[in-house]
RODO-2510 file (C-alpha; in nm, 4 decimals, decimal comma):
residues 438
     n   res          X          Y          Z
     1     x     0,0000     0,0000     0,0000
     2     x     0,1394     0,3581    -0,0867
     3     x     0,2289     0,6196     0,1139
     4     x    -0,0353     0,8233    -0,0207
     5     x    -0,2856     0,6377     0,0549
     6     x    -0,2050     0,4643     0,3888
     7     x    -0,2028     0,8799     0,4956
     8     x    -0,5361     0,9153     0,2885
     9     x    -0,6750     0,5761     0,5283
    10     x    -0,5139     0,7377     0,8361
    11     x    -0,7034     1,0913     0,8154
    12     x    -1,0602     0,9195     0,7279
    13     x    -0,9902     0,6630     1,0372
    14     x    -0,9422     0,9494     1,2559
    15     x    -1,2756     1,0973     1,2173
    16     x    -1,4257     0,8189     1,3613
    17     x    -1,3312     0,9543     1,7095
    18     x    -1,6358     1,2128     1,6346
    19     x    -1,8852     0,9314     1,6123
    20     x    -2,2363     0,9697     1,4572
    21     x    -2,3005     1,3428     1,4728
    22     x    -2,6861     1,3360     1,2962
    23     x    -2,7173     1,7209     1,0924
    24     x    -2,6826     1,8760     0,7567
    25     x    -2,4728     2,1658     0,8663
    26     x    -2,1130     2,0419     0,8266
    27     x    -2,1831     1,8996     0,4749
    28     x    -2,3901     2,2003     0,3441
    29     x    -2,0741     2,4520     0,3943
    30     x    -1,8786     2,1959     0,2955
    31     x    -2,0232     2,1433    -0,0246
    32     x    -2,0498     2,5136    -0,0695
    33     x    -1,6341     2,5520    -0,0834
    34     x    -1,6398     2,2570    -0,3224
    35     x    -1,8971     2,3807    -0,5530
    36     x    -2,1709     2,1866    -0,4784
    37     x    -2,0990     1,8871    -0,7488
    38     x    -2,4048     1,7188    -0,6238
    39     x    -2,5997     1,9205    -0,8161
    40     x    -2,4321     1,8032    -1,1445
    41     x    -2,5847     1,4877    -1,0625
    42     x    -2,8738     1,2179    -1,1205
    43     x    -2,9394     1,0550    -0,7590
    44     x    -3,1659     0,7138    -0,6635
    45     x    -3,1885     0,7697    -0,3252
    46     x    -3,2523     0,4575    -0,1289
    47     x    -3,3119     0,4176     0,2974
    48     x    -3,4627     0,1513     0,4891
    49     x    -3,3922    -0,0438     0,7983
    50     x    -3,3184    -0,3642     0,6292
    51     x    -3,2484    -0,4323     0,2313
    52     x    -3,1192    -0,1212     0,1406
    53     x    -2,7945    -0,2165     0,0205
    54     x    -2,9616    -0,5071    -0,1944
    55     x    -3,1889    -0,2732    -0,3475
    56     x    -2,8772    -0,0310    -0,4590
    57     x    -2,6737    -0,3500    -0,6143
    58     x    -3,0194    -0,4620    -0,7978
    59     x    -3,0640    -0,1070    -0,8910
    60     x    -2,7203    -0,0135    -1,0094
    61     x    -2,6650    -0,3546    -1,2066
    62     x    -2,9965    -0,3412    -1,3887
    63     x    -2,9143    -0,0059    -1,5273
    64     x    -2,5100    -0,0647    -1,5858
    65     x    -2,6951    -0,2294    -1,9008
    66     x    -2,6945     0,0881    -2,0694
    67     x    -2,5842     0,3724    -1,8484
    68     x    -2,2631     0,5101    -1,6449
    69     x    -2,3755     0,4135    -1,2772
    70     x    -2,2045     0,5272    -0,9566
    71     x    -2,2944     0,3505    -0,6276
    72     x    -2,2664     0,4624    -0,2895
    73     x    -2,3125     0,2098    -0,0312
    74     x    -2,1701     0,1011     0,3443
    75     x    -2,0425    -0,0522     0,4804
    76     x    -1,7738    -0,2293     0,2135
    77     x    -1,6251    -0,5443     0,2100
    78     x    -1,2883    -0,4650     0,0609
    79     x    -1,2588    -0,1035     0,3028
    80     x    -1,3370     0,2209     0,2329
    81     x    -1,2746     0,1788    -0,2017
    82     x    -1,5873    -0,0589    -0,2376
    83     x    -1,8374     0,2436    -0,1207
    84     x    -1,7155     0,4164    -0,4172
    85     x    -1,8301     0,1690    -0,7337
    86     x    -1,8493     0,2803    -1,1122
    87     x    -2,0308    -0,0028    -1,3182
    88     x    -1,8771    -0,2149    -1,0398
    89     x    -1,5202    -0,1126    -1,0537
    90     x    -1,4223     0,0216    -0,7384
    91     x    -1,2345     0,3726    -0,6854
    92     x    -0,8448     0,3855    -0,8043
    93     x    -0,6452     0,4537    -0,4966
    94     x    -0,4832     0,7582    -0,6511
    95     x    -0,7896     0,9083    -0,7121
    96     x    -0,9190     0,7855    -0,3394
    97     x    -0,5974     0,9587    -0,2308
    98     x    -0,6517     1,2710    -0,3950
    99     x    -0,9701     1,3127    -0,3352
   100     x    -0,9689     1,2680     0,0574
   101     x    -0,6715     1,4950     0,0247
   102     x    -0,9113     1,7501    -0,1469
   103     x    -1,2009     1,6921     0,1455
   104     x    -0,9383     1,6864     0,4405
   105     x    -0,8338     2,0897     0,2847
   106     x    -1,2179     2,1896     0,3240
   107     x    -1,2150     2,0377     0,6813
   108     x    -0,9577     2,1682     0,8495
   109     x    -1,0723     2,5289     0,6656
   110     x    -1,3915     2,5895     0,5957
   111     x    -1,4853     2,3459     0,9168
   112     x    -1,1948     2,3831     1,1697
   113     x    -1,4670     2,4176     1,4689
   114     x    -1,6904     2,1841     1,3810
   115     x    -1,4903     1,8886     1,2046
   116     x    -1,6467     1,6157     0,9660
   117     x    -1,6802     1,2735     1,0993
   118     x    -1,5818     1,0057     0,8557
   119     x    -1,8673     0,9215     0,6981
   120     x    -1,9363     1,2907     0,6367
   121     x    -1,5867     1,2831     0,4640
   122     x    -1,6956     0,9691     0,2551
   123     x    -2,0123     1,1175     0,1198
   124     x    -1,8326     1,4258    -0,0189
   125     x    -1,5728     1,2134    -0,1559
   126     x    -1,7906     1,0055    -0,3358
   127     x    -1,9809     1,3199    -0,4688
   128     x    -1,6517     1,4424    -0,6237
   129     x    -1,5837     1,0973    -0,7825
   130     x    -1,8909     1,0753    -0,9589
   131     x    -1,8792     1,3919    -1,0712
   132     x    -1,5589     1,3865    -1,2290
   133     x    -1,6502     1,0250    -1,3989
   134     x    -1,9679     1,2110    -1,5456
   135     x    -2,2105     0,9325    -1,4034
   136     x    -2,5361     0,9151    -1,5810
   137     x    -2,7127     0,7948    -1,2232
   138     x    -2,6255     0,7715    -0,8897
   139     x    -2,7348     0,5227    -0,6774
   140     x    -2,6812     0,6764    -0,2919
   141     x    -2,7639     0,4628     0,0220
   142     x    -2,7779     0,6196     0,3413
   143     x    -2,5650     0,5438     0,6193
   144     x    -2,8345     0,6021     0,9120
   145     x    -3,1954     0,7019     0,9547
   146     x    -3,2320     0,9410     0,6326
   147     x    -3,3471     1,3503     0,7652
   148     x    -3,0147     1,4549     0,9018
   149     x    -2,7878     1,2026     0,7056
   150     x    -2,5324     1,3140     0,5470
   151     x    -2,6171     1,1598     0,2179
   152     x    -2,9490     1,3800     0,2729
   153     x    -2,7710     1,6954     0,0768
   154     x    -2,8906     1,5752    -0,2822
   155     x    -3,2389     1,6595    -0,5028
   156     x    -3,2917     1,2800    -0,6227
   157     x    -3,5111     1,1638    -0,9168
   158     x    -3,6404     0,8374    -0,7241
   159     x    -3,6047     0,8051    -0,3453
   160     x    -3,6655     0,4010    -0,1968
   161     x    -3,7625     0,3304     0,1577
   162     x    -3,7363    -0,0259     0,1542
   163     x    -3,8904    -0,0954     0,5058
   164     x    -3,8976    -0,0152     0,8948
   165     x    -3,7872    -0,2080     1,2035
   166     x    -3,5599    -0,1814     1,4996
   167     x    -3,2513    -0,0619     1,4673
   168     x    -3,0677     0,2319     1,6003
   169     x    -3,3435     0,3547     1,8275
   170     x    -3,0802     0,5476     2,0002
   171     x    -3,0732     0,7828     1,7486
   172     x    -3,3478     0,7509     1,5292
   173     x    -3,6186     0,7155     1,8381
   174     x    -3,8075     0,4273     1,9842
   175     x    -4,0758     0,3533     1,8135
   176     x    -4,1383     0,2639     1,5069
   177     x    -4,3139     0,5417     1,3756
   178     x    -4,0508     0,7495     1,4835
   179     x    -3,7789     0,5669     1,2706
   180     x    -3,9577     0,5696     0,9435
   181     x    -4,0454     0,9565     1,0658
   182     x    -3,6531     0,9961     0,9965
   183     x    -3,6225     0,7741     0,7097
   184     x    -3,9361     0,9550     0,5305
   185     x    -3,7141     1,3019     0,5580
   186     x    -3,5268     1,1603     0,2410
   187     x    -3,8637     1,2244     0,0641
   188     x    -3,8476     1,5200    -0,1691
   189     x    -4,1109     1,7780    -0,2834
   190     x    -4,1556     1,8997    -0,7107
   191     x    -4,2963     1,5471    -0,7826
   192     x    -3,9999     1,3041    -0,7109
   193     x    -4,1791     0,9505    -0,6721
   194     x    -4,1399     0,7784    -0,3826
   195     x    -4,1149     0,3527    -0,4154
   196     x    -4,2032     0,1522    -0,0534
   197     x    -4,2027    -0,1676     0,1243
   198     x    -4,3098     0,0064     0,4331
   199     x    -4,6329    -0,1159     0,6154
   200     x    -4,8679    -0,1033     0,9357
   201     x    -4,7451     0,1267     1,2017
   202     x    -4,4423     0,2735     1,0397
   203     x    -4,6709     0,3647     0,7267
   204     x    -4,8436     0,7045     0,8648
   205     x    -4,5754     0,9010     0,8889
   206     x    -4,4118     0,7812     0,5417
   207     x    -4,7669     0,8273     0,4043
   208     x    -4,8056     1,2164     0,5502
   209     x    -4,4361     1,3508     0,4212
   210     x    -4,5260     1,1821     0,0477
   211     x    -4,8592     1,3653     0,0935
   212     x    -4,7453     1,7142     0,2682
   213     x    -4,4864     1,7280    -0,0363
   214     x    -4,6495     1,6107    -0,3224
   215     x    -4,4727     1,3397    -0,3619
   216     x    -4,6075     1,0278    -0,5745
   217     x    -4,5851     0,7044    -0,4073
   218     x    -4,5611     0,3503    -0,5295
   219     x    -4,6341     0,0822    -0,2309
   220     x    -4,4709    -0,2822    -0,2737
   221     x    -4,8241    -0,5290    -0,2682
   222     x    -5,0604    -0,2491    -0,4007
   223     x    -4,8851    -0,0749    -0,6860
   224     x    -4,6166    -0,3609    -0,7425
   225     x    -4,5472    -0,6753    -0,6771
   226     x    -4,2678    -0,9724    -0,7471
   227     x    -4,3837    -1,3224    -0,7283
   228     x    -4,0965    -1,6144    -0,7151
   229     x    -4,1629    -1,8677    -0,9824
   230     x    -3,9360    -2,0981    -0,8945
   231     x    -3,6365    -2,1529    -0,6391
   232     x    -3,3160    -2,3310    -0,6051
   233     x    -3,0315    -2,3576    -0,3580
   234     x    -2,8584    -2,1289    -0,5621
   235     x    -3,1112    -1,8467    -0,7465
   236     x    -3,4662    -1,7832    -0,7639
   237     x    -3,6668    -1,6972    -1,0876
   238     x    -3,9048    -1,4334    -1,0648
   239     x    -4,1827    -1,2861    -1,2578
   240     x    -4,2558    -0,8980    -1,1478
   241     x    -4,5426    -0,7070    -1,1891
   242     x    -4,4914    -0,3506    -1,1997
   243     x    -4,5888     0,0066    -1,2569
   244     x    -4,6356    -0,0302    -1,6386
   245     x    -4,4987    -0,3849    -1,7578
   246     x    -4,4914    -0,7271    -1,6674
   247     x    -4,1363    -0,9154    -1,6890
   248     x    -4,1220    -1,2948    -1,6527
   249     x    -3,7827    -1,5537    -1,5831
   250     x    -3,6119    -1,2662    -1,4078
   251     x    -3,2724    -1,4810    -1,2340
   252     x    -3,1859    -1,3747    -0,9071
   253     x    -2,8407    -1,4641    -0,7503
   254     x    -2,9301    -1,3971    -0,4085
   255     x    -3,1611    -1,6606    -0,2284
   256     x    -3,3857    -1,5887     0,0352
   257     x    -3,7744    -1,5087    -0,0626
   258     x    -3,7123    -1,1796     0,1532
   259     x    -3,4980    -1,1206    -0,1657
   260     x    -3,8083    -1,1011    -0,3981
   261     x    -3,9413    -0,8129    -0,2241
   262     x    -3,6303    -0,6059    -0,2320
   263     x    -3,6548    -0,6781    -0,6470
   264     x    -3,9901    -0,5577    -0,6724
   265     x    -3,8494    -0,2350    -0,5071
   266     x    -3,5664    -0,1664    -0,7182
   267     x    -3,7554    -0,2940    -1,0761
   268     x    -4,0057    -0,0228    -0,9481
   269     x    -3,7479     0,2560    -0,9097
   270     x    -3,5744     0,1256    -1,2604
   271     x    -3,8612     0,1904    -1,4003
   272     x    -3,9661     0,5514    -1,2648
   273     x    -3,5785     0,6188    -1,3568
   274     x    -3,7325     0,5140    -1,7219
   275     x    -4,0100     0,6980    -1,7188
   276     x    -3,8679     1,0031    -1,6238
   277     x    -3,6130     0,9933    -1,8541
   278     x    -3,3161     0,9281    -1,5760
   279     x    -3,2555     0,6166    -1,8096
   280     x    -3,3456     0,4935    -2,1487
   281     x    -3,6035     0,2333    -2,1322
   282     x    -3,4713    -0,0930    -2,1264
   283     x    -3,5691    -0,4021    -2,2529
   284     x    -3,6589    -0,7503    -2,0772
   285     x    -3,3601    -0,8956    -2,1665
   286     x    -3,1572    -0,6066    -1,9835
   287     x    -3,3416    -0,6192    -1,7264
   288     x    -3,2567    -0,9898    -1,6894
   289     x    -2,8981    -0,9364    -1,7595
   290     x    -2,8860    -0,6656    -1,5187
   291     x    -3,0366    -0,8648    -1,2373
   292     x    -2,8667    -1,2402    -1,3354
   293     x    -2,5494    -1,0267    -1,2402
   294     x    -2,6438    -0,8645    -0,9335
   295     x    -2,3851    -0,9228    -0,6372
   296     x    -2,3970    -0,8417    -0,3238
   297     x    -2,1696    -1,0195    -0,0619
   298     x    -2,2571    -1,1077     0,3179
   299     x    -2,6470    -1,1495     0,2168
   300     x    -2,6903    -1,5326     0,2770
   301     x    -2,3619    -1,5556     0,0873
   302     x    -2,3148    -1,9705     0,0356
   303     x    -2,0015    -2,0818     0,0176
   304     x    -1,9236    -2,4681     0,0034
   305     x    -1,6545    -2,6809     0,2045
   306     x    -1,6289    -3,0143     0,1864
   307     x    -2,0222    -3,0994     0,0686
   308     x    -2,1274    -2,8496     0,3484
   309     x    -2,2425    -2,5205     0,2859
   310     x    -2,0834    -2,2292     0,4846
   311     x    -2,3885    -1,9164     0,5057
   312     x    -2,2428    -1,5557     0,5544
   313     x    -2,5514    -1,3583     0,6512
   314     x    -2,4613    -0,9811     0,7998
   315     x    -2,8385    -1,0172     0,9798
   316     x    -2,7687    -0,7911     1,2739
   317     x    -3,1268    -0,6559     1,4043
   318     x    -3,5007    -0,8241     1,4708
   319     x    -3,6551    -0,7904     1,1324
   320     x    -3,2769    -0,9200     0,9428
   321     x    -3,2629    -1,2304     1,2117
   322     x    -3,5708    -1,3280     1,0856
   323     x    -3,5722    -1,2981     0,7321
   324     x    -3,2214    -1,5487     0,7790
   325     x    -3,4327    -1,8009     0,9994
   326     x    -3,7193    -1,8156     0,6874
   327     x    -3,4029    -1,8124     0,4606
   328     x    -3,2218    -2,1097     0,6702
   329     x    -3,5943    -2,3480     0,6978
   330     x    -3,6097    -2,2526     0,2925
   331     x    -3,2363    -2,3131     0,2198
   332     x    -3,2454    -2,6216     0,4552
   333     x    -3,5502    -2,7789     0,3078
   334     x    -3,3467    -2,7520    -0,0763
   335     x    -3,0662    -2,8702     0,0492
   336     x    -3,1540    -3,1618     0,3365
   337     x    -3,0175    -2,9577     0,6184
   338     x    -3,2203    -3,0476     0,8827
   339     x    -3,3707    -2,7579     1,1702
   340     x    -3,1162    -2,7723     1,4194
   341     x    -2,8254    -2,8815     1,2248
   342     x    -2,6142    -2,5281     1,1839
   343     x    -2,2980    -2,4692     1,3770
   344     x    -2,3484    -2,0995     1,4441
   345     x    -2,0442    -1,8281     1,4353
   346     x    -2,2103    -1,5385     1,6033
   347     x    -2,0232    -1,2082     1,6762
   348     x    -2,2850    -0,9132     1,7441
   349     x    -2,2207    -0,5400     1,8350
   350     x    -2,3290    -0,3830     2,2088
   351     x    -2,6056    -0,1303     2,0099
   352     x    -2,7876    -0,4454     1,9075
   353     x    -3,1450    -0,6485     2,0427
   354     x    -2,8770    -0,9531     2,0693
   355     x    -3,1569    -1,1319     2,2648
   356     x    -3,4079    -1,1021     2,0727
   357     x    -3,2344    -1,1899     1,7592
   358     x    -3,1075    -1,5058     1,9870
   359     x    -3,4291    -1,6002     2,0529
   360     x    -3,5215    -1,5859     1,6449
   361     x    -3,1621    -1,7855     1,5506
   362     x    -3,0915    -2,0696     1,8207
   363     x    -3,3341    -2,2471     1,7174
   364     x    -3,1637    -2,3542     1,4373
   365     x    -2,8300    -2,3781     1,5828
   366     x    -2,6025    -2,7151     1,6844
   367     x    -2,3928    -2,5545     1,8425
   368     x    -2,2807    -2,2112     1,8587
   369     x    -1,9318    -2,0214     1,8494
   370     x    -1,8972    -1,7179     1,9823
   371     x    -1,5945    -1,4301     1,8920
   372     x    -1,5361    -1,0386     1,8445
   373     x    -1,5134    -0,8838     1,5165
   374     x    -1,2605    -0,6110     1,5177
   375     x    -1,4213    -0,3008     1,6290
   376     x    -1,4744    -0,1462     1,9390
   377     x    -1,8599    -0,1336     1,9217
   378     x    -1,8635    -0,5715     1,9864
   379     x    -2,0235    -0,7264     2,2451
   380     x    -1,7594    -0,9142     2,4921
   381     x    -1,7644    -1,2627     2,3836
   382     x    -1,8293    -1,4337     2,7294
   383     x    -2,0712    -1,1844     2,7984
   384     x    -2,2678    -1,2415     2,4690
   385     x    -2,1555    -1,6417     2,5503
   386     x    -2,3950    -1,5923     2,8772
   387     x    -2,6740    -1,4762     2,7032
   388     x    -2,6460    -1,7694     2,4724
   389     x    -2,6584    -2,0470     2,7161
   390     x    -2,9587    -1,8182     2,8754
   391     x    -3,1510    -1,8606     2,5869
   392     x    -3,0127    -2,2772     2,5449
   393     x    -2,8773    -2,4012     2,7956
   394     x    -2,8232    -2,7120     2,6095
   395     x    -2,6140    -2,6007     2,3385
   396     x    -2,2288    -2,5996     2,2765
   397     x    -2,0964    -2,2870     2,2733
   398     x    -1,7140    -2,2163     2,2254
   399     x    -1,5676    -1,8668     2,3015
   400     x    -1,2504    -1,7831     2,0654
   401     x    -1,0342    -1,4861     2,0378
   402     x    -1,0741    -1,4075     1,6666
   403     x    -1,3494    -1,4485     1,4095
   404     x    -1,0426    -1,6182     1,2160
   405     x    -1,0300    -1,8797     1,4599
   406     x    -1,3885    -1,9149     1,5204
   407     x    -1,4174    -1,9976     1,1477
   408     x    -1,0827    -2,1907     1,1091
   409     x    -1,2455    -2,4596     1,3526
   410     x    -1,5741    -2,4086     1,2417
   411     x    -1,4840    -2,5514     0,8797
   412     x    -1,3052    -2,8122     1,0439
   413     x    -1,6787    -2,9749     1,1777
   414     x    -1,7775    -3,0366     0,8181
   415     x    -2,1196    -2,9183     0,9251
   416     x    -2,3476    -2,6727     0,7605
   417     x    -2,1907    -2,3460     0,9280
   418     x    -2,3912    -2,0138     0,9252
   419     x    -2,2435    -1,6515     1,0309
   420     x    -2,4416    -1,3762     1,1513
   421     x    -2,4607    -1,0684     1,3952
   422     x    -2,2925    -0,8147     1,2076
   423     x    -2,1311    -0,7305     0,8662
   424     x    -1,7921    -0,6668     1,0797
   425     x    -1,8417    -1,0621     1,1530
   426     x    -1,9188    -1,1228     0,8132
   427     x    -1,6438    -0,9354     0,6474
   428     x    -1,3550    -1,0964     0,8957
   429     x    -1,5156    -1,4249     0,8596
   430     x    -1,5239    -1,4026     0,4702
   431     x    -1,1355    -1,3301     0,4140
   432     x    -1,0677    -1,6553     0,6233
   433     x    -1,2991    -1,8880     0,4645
   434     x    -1,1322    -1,7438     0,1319
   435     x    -0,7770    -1,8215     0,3020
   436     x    -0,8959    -2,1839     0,4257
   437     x    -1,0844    -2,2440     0,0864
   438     x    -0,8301    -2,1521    -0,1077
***
């Protein structure tokens, strides 16, 4: 790794010390000293509690087919380059160098009192990138909530709110209407459609922004709907019925019928990016394509090992944990894994419903072993070990020092083996199974 860029790595790392600072603020002057490039640009804006990032990679590889397509999205596999995507090719690191080089001037001048955190820093670096590859559409996910995120700076053509659950109720509130309260401030006014999953309680408020700002909305079961025709241990085929047309044998990559709802959202926002004229319409066929090559690692990501499937799943609230246990009975019932039969690798972080997401996943769990992924937000492995053995006392569970280790002896079982709790767990555990695969 260069110079350049291990410096580049260094200053972004070092905003994380300001945390999650929710507000517009910061970025608004900062996009003022750097010429507001967002408003050079075409934007898909896409929130939601769970689903979001699927949506984007649908999205993006559907219209790759015949446009230039930047993606935001977080977190990244591969580090801070994989946010920044361009038909799927990440960011060069020159120009990642450069261009944090660029945002870390405006920081430390136009905002030396009031410094941007790193995902701030991100955002405008990613605005800068697309600009200067003269993206046709930009598909921008938002890191939290949707009102005062960061990524909430742009005019979009489309905005997605994919759904509503749990998750980060310390900042986005307790209840549920007042989480899809902040993911409905992504919702723009002068006609920009709005495409939803979102249902019973968390509706209202989604409902009254679309309505106090004019804003047309599509609903996922009323207005649109995907239907899976037929599924296998490795894709599902689905026919969609949409706004305006009807597309049968779409392939889907991605298993999981929770899956077939997220493709229903992003055909819909493909094809309000067609009708108003974001994209050229495009045919069946490239609408196939597009979706056949979706990818979108860490969302029950199967990887084989000795005739025994290894499941990466980054399911880390309520609503996630159980779309992976439907996914597991499903997955199990193509493949003759029996209910019970997965050795678990579990690593979950301290802002999470761990128990409740327990209660959902054990179940289906062997045995269970139990590690912290590298950051400083993870539950303490004995202490999440505890609430394991609360919830089953008769299970194994193993406490290791790494998620390398964990998943180093968890291939060695030659049982079906299925990680969860966070995308942290997911990545670490990912680059090892490559290592022992390999």
């Amino acid at each position: 790794m260069s110079e350049t860029i291990t410096d580049a790595l260094a200053w972004l790392k070092s905003r994380a010390r300001f945390g999650v600072r929710p507000g517009l603020e910061r970025m608004q002057k900062a996009l003022a000293a750097l010429e507001h490039p967002e408003q050079t640009l075409n934007f898909i804006h896409v929130a939601g509690t769970n689903g979001k990032g699927s949506v984007c990679a649908m999205i993006s590889s559907i219209l790759a087919q015949r446009l230039r397509v930047g993606t935001f999205t977080s977190p990244a596999f591969d580090g801070f380059r994989g946010r920044f995507m361009v038909n799927g090719t990440p960011i060069d690191p020159v120009d990642f160098s450069r261009l944090a080089e660029e945002v870390r001037k405006v920081s430390e001048t136009a905002l030396s009192d009031n410094p941007l955190t790193e995902f701030e820093a991100l955002t405008l670096m990613a605005l800068l990138y697309f600009q200067e590859q003269r993206v046709e559409a930009v598909v921008w996910e938002t890191g939290l909530g949707g009102r005062l995120d960061s990524t909430n700076v742009v005019q979009p053509r489309v905005t997605v709110i994919t759904n509503v659950g749990y998750d980060h109720q310390d900042v986005l509130g307790p209840t549920l209407r007042d989480i899809a309260f902040e993911k409905a401030g992504i919702i723009k006014s002068g006609g920009v459609p709005v495409v939803t999953g979102v249902r019973d309680e968390a509706w209202p408020p989604v409902r009254q922004a679309a309505l106090r700002l004019g804003a047309p909305y599509f609903r996922h079961g009323i207005h649109f709907q995907a239907v899976c025709e037929q599924v296998t241990a490795r894709s599902q085929r689905i026919y969609y019925r949409g706004l305006g047309r009807d597309v049968y044998g779409l392939h889907l990559p991605l298993f999981g019928r929770h899956q077939v709802d997220n493709v229903s959202l992003a055909l819909a926002a493909v094809e309000l990016c067609e009708i108003g004229a974001v994209s050229p319409r495009l045919s069946d066929e490239q609408w196939r394509q597009g979706l056949a090559e979706t990818s979108w690692p860490g969302r029950f990501e199967v990887h084989w090992h000795g005739g025994a499937p290894i499941v990466l799943d980054g399911a880390h609230n309520p609503e996630a944990a159980a779309a992976l246990a439907r996914a597991l009975a499903e997955f199990g019932t193509l493949t003759g894994v029996g209910p019970g039969e997965w050795v678990m690798v579990i690593g979950i972080l301290r802002d999470k419903d761990a128990v409740m997401m327990l209660k959902t996943l054990l179940p289906y769990a062997r045995a269970v072993m139990v590690s912290r992924p590298e950051t400083a937000r993870a539950i303490d492995p004995e202490q999440l070990a505890s609430e394991i053995r609360a919830c089953r006392p008769d299970l194994e569970v193993a406490v290791e020092n790494s998620v390398a280790s964990v998943m180093e002896k968890a291939c060695q079982t030659g049982q079906p083996v299925c990680v969860w709790g966070s995308l942290y767990t997911v990545d670490e555990a990912r680059k090892t199974i490559q290592e022992v695969l390999d």
